[in-house]
C-alpha positions as MATLAB code, in Angstrom:
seq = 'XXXXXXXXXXXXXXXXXXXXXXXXXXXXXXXXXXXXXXXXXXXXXXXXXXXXXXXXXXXXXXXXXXXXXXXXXXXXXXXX';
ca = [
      50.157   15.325   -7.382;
      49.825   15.653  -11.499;
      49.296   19.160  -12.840;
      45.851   19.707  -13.106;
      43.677   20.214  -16.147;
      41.212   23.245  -16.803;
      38.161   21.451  -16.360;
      39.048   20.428  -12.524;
      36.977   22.387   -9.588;
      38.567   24.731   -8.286;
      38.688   24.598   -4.285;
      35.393   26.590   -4.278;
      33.245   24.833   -6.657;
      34.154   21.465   -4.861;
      33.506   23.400   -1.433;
      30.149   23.514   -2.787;
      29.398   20.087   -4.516;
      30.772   17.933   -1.522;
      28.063   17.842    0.763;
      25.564   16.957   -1.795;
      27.527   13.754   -2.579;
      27.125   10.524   -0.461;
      29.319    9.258    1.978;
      31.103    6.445    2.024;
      29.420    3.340    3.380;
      30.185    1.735    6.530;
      29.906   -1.593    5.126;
      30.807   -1.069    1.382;
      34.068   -1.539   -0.024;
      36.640    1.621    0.196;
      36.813    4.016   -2.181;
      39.534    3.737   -4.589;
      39.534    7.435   -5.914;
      38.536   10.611   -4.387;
      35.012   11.670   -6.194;
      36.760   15.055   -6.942;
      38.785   12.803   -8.863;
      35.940   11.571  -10.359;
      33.999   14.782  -10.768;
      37.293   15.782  -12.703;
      37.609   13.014  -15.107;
      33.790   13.379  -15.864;
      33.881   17.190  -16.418;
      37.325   16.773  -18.659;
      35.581   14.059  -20.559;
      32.103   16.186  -21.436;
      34.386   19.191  -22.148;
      36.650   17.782  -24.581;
      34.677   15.583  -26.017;
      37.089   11.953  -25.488;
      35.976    9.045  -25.060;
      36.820    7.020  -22.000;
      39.211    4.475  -23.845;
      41.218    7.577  -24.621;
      41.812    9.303  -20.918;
      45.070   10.482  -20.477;
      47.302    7.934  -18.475;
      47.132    9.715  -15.216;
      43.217    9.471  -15.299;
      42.281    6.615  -13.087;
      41.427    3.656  -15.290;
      38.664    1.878  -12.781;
      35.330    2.839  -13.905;
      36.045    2.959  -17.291;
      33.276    1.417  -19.761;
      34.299   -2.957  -20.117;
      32.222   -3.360  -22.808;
      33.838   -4.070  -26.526;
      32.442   -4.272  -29.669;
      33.307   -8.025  -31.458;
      34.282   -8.560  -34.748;
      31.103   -9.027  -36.011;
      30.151   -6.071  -34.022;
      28.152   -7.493  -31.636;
      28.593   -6.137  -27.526;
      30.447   -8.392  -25.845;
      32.107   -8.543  -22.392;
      35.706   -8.807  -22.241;
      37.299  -11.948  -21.211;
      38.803  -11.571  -17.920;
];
């Protein structure tokens, strides 16, 4: 477990949040990352102000915006 940040719930605050979030789906893919996790990474994100290209390494890195600017400056997908 990585030492966690001050934005993270605490134990209380996520008692509280949980049941308002879905469930998984029966017939969906499984979840990769807890949504605490997620919850986390948003709320450290809002707080200090980072953008998602600059997450800490230990921040999960699926989710994250795939969407680049091109030289020109134009949006492009990245080529996968």
């Amino acid at each position: 477990m990585r030492k966690a940040y001050q934005t993270n719930l605490s134990d209380t605050e996520w008692s509280c949040l949980e049941s308002h979030l879905p469930a998984q789906a029966a017939n969906g893919c499984p979840r990769l990352h807890s949504l605490r996790e997620i919850l986390d990474t948003i709320f450290y994100v809002l707080k200090s102000g980072y953008a998602w290209r600059l997450l800490p390494h230990d921040f999960p890195t699926a989710g994250r915006p795939s969407i680049t600017t091109s030289a020109s400056g134009a949006w492009t997908a990245p080529s996968r």
